[in-house]
N, C-alpha and C positions, 0 to 999 in steps of 0.2 A: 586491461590496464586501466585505473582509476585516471578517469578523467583531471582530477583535483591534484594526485600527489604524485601520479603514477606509478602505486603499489599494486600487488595482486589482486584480482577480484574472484572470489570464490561462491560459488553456487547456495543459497540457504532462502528462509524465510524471516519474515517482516514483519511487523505490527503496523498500518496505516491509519494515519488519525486526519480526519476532516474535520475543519470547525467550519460548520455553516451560518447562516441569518439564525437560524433556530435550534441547533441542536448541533451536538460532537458524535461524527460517525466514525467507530473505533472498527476496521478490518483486519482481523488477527489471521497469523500464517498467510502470507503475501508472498510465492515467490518472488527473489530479488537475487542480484548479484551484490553484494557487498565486499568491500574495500577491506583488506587484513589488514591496510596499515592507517586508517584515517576514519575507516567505517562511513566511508559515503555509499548509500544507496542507489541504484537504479533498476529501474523495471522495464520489460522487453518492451514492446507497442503493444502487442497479445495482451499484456496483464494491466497494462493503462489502459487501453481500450473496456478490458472487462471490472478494472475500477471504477471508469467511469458510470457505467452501467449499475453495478453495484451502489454507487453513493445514488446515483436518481433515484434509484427505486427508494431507497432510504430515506431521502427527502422525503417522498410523497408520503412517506408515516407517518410525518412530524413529530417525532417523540423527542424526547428531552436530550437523550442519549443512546444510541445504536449500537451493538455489538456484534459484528459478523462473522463466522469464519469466512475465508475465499473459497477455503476446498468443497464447501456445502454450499455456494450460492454463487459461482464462478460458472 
C-alpha cells in the first residue's frame, strides 16, 4: 500500500537519477515498487544499499554524466 495515497503498489523497474557537486548519475532499470495510482516510488533496503554503492563508485569517475544499468553493476 502507497505510503502517499494508499493505492496499489506493484512490482517493476525505475530510472534513478543523482545530481551530484559534479556530475548527474543516471541508474536505469532500478527495481522498485511503484504506486498504480500516484506513481510514488520505493526501493527495498537491498537496492538502496546497492544504490548507494553504485553512485560512489560513480563518483570516483568524475565524468560529467554517468549512465548505469543496476542489472550489470548491482
Amino acid at each position: 500500500m502507497c505510503f502517499y495515497c494508499k493505492g496499489k503498489m506493484k512490482q517493476g523497474l525505475t530510472t534513478h537519477v543523482v545530481d551530484c557537486d559534479n556530475c548527474i548519475i543516471i541508474i536505469k532499470n532500478v527495481p522498485c515498487e511503484e504506486c498504480s495510482q500516484c506513481g510514488e516510488i520505493e526501493y527495498t533496503d537491498d537496492v538502496m544499499q546497492k544504490l548507494d554503492e553504485i553512485v560512489a563508485r560513480a563518483k570516483e569517475l568524475a565524468q560529467d554524466v554517468s549512465v548505469m544499468d543496476y542489472s550489470k553493476v548491482a
